[in-house]
KOLKOLFI-779368 format. One record per residue: residue in three letters; x, y negated, z negated of N, C-alpha, C in turn. Coordinates in nm, 2 decimals, padded with zeros to 4 digits, always signed. Example, Ala and Ser with C-alpha at 12.3 -4.5 7.8 and 13.67 -1.06 7.14 Angstrom:
2
SITE res   n_c1   n_c2   n_c3  ca_c1  ca_c2  ca_c3   c_c1   c_c2   c_c3
SITE ALA +01.32 +00.57 -00.78 +01.23 +00.45 -00.78 +01.32 +00.33 -00.78
SITE SER +01.28 +00.22 -00.71 +01.37 +00.11 -00.71 +01.29 +00.00 -00.79
! end
This chain:
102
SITE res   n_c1   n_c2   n_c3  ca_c1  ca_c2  ca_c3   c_c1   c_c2   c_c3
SITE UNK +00.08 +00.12 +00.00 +00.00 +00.00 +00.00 +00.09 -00.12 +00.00
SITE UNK +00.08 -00.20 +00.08 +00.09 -00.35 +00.08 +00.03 -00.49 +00.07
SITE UNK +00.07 -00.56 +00.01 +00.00 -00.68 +00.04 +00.07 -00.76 +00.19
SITE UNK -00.06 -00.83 +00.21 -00.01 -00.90 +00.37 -00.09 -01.04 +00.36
SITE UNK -00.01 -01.10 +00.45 -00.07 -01.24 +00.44 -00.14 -01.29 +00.59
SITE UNK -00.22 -01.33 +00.66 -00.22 -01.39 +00.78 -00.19 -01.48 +00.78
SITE UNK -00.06 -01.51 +00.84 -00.04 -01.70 +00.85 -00.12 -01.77 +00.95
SITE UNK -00.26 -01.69 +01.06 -00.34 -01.80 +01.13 -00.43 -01.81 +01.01
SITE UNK -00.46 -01.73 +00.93 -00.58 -01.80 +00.84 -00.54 -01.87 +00.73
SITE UNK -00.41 -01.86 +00.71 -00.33 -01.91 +00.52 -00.34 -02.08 +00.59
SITE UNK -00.40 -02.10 +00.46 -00.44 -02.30 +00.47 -00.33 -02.34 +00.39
SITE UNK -00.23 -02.25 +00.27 -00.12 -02.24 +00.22 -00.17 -02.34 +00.08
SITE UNK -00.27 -02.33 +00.04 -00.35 -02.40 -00.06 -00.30 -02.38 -00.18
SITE UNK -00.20 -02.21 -00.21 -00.14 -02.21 -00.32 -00.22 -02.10 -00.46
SITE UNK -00.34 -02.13 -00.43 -00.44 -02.05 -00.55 -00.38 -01.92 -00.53
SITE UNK -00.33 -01.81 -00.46 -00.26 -01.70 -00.45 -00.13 -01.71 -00.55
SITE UNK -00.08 -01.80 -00.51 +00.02 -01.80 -00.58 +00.01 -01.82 -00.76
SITE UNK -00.06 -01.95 -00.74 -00.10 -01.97 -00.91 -00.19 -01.84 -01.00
SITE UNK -00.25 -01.74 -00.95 -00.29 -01.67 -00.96 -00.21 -01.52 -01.01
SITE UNK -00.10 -01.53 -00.95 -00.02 -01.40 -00.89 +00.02 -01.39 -01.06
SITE UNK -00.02 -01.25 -01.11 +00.05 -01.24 -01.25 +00.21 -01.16 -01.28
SITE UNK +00.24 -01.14 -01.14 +00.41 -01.12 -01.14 +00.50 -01.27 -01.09
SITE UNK +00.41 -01.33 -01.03 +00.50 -01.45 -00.97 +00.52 -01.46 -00.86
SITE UNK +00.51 -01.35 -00.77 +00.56 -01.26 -00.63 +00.52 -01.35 -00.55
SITE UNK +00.44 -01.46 -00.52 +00.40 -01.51 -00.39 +00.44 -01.68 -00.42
SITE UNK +00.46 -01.71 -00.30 +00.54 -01.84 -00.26 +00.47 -01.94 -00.15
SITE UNK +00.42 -02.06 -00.16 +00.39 -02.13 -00.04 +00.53 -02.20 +00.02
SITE UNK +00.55 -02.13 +00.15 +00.66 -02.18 +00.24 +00.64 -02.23 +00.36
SITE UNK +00.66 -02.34 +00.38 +00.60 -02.44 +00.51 +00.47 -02.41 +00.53
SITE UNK +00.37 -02.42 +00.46 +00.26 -02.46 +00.48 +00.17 -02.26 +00.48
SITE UNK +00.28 -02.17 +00.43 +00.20 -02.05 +00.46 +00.28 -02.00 +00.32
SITE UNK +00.16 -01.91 +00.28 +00.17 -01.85 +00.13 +00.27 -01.71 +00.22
SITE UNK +00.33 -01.62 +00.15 +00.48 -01.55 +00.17 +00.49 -01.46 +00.03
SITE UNK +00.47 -01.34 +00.05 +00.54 -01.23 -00.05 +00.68 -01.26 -00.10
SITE UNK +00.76 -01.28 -00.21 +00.85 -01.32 -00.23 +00.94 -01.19 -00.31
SITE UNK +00.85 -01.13 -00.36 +00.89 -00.97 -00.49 +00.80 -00.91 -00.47
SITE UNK +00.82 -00.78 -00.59 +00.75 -00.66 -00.57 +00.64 -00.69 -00.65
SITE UNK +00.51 -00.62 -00.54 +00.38 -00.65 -00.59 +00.30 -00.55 -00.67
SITE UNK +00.24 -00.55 -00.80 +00.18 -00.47 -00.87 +00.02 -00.44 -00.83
SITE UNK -00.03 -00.51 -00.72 -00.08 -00.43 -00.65 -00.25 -00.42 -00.74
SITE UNK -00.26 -00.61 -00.84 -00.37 -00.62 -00.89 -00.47 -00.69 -00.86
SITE UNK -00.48 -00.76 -00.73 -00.55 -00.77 -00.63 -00.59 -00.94 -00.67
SITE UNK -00.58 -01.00 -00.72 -00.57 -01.14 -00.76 -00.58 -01.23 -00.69
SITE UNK -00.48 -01.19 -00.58 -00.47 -01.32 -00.46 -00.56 -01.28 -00.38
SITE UNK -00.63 -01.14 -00.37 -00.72 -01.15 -00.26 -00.88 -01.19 -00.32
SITE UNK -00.87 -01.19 -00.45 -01.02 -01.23 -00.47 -01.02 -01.41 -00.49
SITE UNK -00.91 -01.45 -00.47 -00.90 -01.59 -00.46 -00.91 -01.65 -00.32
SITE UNK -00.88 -01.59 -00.27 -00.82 -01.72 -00.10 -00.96 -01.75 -00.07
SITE UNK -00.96 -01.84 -00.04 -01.05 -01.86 +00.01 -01.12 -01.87 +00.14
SITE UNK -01.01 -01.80 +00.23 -00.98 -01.81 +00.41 -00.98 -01.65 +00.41
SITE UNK -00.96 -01.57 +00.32 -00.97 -01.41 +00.31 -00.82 -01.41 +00.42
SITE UNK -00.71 -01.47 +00.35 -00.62 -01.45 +00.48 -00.46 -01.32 +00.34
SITE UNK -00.53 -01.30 +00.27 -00.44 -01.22 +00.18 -00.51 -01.07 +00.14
SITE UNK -00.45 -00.96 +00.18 -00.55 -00.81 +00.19 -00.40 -00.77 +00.15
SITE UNK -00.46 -00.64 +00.02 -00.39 -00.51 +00.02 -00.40 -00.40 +00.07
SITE UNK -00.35 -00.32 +00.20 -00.38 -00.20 +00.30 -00.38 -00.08 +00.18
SITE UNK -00.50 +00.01 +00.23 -00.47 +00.10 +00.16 -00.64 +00.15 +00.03
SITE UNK -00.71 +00.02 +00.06 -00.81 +00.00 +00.05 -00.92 -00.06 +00.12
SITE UNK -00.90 +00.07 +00.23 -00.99 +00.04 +00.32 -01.15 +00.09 +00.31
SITE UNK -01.18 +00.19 +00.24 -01.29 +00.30 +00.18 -01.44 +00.15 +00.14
SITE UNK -01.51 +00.17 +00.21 -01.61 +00.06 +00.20 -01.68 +00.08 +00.06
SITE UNK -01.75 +00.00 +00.00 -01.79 +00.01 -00.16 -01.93 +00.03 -00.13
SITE UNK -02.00 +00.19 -00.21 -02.08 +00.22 -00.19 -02.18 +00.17 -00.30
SITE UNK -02.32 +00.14 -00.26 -02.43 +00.11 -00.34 -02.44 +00.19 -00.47
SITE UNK -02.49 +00.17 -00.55 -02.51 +00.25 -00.67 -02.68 +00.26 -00.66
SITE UNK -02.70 +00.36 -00.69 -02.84 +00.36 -00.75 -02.85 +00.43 -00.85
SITE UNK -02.98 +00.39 -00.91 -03.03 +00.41 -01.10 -02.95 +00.53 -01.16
SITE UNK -02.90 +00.64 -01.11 -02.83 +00.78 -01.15 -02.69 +00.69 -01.22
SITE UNK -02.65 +00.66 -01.11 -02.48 +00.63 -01.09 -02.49 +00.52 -01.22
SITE UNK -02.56 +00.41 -01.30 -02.53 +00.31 -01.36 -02.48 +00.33 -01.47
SITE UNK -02.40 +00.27 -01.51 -02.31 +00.29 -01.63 -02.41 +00.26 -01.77
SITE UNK -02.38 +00.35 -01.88 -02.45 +00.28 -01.95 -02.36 +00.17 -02.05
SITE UNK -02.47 +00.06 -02.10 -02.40 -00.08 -02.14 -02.24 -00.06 -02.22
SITE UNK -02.26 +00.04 -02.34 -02.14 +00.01 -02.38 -02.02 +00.09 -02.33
SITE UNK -02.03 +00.18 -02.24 -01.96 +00.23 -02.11 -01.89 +00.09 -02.03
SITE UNK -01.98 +00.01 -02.00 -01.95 -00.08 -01.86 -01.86 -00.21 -02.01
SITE UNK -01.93 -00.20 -02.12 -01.84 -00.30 -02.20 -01.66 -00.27 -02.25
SITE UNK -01.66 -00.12 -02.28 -01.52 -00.10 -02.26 -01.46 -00.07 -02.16
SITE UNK -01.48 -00.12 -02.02 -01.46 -00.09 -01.91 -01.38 -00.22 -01.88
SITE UNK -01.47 -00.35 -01.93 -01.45 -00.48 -01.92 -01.40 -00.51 -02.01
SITE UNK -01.36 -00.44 -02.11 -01.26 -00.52 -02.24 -01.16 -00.45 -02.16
SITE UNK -01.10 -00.31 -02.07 -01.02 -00.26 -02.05 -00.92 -00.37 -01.96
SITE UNK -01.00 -00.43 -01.90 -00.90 -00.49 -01.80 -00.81 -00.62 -01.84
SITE UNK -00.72 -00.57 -01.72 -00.61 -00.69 -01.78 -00.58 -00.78 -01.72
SITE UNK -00.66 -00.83 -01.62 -00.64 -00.94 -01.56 -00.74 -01.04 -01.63
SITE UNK -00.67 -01.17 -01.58 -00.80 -01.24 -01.61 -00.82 -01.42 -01.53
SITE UNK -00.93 -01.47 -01.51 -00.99 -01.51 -01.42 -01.00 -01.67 -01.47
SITE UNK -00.97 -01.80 -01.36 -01.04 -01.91 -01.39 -01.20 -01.91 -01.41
SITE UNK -01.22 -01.98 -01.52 -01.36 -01.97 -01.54 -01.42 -02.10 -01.56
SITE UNK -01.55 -02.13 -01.53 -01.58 -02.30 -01.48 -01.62 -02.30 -01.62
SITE UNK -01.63 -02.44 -01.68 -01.67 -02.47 -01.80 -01.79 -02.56 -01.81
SITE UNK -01.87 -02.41 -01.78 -02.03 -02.45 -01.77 -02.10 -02.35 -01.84
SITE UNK -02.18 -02.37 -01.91 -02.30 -02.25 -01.97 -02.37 -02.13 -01.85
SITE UNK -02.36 -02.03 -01.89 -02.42 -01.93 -01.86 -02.52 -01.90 -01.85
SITE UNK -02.61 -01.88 -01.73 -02.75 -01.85 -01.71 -02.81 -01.78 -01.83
SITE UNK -02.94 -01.77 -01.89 -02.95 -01.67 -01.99 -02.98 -01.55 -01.92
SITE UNK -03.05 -01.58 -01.80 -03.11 -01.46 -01.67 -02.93 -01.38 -01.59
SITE UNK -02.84 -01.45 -01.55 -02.74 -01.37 -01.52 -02.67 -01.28 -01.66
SITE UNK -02.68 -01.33 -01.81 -02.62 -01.24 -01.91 -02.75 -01.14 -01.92
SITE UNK -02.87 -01.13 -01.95 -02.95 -01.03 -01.95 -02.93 -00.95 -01.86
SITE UNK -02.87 -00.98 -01.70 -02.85 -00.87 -01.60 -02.74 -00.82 -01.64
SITE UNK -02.65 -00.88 -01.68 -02.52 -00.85 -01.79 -02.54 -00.69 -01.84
! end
């Protein structure tokens, strides 16, 4: 697996990089650039906003869940304390209708 960049879509805005929790990516003349070895926690691609940064290797399309498959709540809660990334978050109040879907 690799990460790849497209330099026709990279607007070189940088959020990949500020994001990157190894440090690994670089804006150079106007195009974001792998610089080190990537841990491969997908960061920069849920950022860009041009979708010009993809890791190969996850290509497998994400299948629907229905009522069987759903996690139950405190299943999906240590699932979400498990992870180790973590995300800019706007500093605004939370729907009460998106945490009940919570």
């Amino acid at each position: 697996m690799l990460i790849e960049i497209d330099a026709e879509r990279c607007i070189g805005c940088g959020r990949c990089v500020a994001d990157c929790v190894g440090s690994n990516l670089l804006v150079e003349d106007g195009t974001a650039r792998v610089k080190g070895r990537c841990i491969l926690c997908g960061h920069c691609v849920a950022v860009c906003p041009t979708n010009a940064v993809t890791i190969s290797g996850f290509d497998e399309e994400p299948r629907p869940l229905d009522g069987a498959e759903a996690l139950e709540p405190a299943r999906l809660l240590a699932a979400l304390g498990a992870r180790r990334s973590m995300r800019r978050f706007a500093d605004r109040p939370v729907a009460d209708e998106a945490l009940a879907d919570i």
